[in-house]
Phi, psi and omega in degrees: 000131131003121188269163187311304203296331174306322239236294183309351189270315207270348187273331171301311147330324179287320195275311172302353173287302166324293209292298167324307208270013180281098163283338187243005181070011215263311193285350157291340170238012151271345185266357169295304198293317188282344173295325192311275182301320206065300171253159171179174193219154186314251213342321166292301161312315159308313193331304214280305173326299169334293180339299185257357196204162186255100185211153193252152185296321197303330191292330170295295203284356179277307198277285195319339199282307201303308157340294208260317172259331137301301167272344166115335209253013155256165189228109172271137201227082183273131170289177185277338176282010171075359161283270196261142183265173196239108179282100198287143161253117195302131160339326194295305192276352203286342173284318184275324158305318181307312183295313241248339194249330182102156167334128153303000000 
């Protein structure tokens, strides 16, 4: 098993990885709305997004899934009616997207 700092090394690589391949800034700004928010659920987040960029809910919902099951720094929260779950950004993690993406 993996020591934290090693696990925390390879998720920054990802995220800075993620983050290079932003041609349109949409993905700089979805992790912005989670330092913002801390928590939101796809609906919302397309909601803030849609706002600034010509993006479709699957694509939100696309992104957000890469987030949360590639790099690791998100915590899903189902709701019990099974609609929207509610996507957390781990504690853990909130210093290191802040460096890596900048101030809200």
């Amino acid at each position: 098993m993996r020591a934290t700092a090693e696990i925390k090394k390879v998720i920054e690589s990802r995220l800075k990885n993620y983050v290079s391949r932003d041609k349109t800034g949409i993905r700089r700004e979805m992790l912005k709305l989670f330092l913002k928010l801390r928590s939101i659920t796809i609906p919302r987040m397309f909601e803030y997004l849609n706002r600034k960029f010509t993006i479709s809910y699957h694509s939100v919902a696309a992104m957000v899934g890469i987030v949360a099951s590639r790099l690791g720094i998100l915590h899903v929260n189902r709701t019990k009616e099974g609609t929207s779950s509610v996507y957390e950004l781990k504690e853990q993690y909130f210093d290191l997207v802040t460096r890596i993406i900048g101030p809200v």
